[in-house]
C-alpha positions in Angstrom: -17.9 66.8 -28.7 -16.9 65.0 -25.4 -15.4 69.0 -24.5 -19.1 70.4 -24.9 -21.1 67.3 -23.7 -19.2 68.6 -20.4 -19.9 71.9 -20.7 -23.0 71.4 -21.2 -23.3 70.0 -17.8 -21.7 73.0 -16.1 -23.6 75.4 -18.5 -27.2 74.0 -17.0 -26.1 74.7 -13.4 -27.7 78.1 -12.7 -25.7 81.2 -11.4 -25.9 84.0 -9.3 -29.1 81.6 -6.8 -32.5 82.2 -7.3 -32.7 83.9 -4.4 -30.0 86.6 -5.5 -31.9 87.1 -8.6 -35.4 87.2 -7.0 -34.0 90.1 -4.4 -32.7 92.1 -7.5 -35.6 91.9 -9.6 -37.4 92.8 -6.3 -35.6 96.4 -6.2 -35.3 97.1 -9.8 -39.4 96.1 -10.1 -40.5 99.5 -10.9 -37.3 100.8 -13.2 -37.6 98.6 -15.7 -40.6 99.2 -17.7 -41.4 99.7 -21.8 -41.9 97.4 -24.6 -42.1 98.7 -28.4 -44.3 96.0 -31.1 -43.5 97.2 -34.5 -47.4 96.3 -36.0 -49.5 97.6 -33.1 -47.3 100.9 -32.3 -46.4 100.4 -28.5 -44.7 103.7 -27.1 -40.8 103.7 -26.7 -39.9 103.9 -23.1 -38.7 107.2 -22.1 -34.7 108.1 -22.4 -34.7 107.8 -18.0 -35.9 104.1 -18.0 -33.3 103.0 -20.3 -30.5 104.9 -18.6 -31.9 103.4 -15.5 -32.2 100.1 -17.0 -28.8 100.3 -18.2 -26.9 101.0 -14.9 -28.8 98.1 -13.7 -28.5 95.2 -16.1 -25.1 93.8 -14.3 -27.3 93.1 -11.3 -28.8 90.2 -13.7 -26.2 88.7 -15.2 -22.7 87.6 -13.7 -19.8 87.5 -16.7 -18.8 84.8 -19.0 -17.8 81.7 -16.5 -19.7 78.4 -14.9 -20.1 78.1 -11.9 -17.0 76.7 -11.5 -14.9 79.2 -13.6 -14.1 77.9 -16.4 -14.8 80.1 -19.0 -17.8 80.2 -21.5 -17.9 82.3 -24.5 -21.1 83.8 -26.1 -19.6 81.3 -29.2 -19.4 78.1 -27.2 -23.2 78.7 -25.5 -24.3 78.6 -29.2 -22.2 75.8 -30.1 -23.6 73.5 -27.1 -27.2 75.0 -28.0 -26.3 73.5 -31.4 -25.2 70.4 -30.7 -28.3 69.9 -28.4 -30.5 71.0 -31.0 -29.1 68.4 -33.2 -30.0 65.2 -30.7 -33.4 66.7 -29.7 -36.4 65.3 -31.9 -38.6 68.0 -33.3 -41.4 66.7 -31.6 -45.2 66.1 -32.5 -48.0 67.7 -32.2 -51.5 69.3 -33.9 -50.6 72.8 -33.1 -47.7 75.0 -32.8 -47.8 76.6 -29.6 -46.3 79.8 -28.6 -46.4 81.9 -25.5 -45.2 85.1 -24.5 -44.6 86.9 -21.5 -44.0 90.0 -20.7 -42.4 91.0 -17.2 -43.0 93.3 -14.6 -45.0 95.6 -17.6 -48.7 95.6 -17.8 -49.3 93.8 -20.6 -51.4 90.4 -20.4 -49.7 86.9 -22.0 -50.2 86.5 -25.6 -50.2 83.0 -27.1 -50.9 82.0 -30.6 -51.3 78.3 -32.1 -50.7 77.0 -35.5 -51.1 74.0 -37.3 -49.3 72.6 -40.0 -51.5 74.0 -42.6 -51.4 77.2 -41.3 -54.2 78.1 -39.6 -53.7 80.1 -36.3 -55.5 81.0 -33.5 -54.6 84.0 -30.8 -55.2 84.7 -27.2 -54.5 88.4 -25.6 -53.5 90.2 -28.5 -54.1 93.8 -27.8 -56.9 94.2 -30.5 -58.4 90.6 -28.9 -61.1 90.4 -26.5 -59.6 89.7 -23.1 -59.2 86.3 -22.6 -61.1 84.9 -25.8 -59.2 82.5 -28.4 -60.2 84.2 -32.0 -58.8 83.2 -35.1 -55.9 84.7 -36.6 -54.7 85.2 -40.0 -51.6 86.4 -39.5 -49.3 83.8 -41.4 -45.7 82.4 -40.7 -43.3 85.2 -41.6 -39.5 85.4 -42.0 -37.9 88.7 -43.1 -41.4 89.8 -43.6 -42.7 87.7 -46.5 -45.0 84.5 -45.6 -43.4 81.0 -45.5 -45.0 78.1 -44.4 -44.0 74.8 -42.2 -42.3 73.1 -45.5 -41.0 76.0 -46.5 -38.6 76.0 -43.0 -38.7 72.0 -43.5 -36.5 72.6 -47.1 -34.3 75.4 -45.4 -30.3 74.0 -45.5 -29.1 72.5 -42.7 -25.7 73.7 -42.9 -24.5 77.1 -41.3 -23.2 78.7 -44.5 -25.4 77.5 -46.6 -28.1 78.7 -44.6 -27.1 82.1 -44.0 -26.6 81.7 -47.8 -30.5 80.8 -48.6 -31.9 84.0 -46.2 -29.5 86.3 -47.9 -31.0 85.0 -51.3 -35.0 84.9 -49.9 -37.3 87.3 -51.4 -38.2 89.5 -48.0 -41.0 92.0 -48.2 -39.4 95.5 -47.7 -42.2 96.8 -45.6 -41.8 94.2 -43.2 -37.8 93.8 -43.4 -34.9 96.0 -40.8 -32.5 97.6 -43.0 -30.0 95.3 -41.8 -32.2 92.3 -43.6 -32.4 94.4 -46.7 -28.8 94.8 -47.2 -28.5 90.8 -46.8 -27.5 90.7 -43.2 -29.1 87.4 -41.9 -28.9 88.1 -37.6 -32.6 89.0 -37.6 -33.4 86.2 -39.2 -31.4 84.0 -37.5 -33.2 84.5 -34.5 -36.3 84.3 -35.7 -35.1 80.7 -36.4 -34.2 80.0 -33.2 -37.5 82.1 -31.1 -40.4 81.6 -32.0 -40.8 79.7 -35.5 -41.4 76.4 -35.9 -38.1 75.6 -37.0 -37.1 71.8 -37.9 -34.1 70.3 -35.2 -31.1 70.6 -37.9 -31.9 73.7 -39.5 -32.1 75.0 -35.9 -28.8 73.9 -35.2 -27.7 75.1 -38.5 -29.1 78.4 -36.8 -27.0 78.4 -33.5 -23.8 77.3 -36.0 -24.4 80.3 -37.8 -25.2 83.0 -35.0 -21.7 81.1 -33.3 -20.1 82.8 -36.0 -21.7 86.3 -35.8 -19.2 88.9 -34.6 -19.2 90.3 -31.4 -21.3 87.7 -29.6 -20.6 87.7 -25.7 -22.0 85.6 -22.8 -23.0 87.7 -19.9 -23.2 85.0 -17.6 -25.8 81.8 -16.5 -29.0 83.0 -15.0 -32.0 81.1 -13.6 -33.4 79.9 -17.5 -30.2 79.5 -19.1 -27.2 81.3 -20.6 -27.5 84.9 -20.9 -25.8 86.5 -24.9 -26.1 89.7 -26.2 -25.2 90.4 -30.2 -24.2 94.1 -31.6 -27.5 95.4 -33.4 -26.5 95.5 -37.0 -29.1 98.2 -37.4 -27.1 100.1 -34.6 -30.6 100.4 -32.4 -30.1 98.3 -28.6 -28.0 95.5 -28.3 -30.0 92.0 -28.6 -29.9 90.6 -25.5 -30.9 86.5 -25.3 -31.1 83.9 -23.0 -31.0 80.2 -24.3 -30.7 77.3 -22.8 -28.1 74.9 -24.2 -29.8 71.6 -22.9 -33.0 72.2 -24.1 -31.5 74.5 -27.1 -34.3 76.8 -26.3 -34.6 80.3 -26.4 -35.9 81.5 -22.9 -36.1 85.3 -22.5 -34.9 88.2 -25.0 -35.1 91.9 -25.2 -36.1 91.9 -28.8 -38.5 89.4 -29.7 -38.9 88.6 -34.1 -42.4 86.8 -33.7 -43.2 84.1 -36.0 -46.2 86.4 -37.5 -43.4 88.6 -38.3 -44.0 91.1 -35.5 -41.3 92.9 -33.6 -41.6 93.4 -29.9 -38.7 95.5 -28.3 -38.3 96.1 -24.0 -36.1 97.3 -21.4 -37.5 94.0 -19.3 -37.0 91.0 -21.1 -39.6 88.9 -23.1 -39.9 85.0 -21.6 -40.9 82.6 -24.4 -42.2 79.4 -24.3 -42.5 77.3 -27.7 -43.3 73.4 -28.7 -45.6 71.0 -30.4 -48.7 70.0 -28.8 -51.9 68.0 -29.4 -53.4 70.4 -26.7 -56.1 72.6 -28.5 -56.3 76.5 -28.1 -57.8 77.2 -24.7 
């Protein structure tokens, strides 16, 4: 533990600079466009923005070391993310509170907050009036079916018998990837990790578990965090995240699982912003 307390430290120090990044994103601003949401039927972005955005994505990120080259594996991010996870209260709070931001597209910030009980309010929803809070009824969701606060509260807190418990939950096929219905538990996984309100040691239980998933790669610290991409077990785009291991966070990610079950997909990446507040929806 005394190993990844340390590389924790290194893995907070952010790499390439700012600056470097800002110049980058500066040049690729206007190649790098498209976002797909599964329950509101956003267009795909055409086949020349993603071969675009392809030859461009190493710009962003800058391969698997700190910044003073030791290396870091896409399995020991998660594992730091973990063990942070583990020390870091859940925190407090009247209402769940979840932003979203979408970059260098045209589509506003969308926040949501939910309380304990599950009610839920939204703000900039495409079917919302700009800029008005109105309530939402869209519930909690993992692999498609409804769960609530306690429901995540009795999830296992132990990697295998997590991953154990999703494979075993009764999803709701219309709102599950084929990957989920065959069992595989990635999607849900992340979901954990994103944007639901996920207790501290089933979240770390989360991080164990994705630590495990095959194929996991670091490409490389960036401003927010450490940047990880997973093979797509439906075989669509690689998942790309970014977490950060201190605050065992996830920052940014190409494929967003939304705690109301939604699915949000884009060549840009998604910044996401979640925690507990007493702050009501405004």
């Amino acid at each position: 533990m005394d190993d990844l307390n340390a590389l924790a430290t290194l893995l907070t120090k952010p790499e390439p600079p700012t600056e470097a990044i800002t110049r980058s994103r500066g040049r690729l601003h206007d190649r790098m466009r498209g976002r797909v949401r599964r329950r509101i039927g956003w267009l795909m972005p055409t086949l020349a923005l993603a071969t675009a955005a392809a030859a461009v994505v190493a710009v962003l990120v800058t391969g698997g070391t700190t910044p003073d080259g030791i290396p870091v594996s896409g399995r020991e991010v998660l594992l730091m993310a973990a063990a942070s996870a583990e020390r870091t209260p859940q925190g407090s709070g009247t209402y769940w509170h979840v932003t979203r931001e979408y970059r260098d597209v045209d589509i506003p910030r969308t926040e949501s907050w939910t309380t304990r009980d599950g009610r839920r309010w939204s703000k900039g929803e495409p079917d919302d009036p700009p800029g008005v809070i109105v309530p939402d009824p869209s519930p909690l969701r993992l692999k498609g079916a409804e769960v609530s606060i306690e429901d995540l509260e009795r999830l296992p807190t132990e990697p295998a018998e997590l991953t154990a418990r999703i494979a075993g939950l009764q999803g709701r096929d219309g709102g599950m990837t084929a990957s989920e219905q065959r069992g595989d538990p990635l999607f849900s996984l992340v979901a954990l990790i994103s944007e639901l309100p996920t207790p501290s040691e089933v979240r770390s239980a989360a991080f164990r578990a994705l630590a495990a998933t095959p194929g996991v790669e670091s490409t490389g610290a960036v401003e927010d965090g450490q940047g990880l991409r997973f093979p797509n077990p439906d075989g669509g785009p690689e998942i790309k995240l970014v977490v950060d291991p201190e605050t065992a966070r996830v920052t940014r990610t190409n494929y967003l699982y939304g705690d109301d079950g939604s699915v949000s997909w884009g060549l840009r990446s998604i910044g996401v912003t979640t925690g507990w507040t007493d702050q009501p929806p405004r």
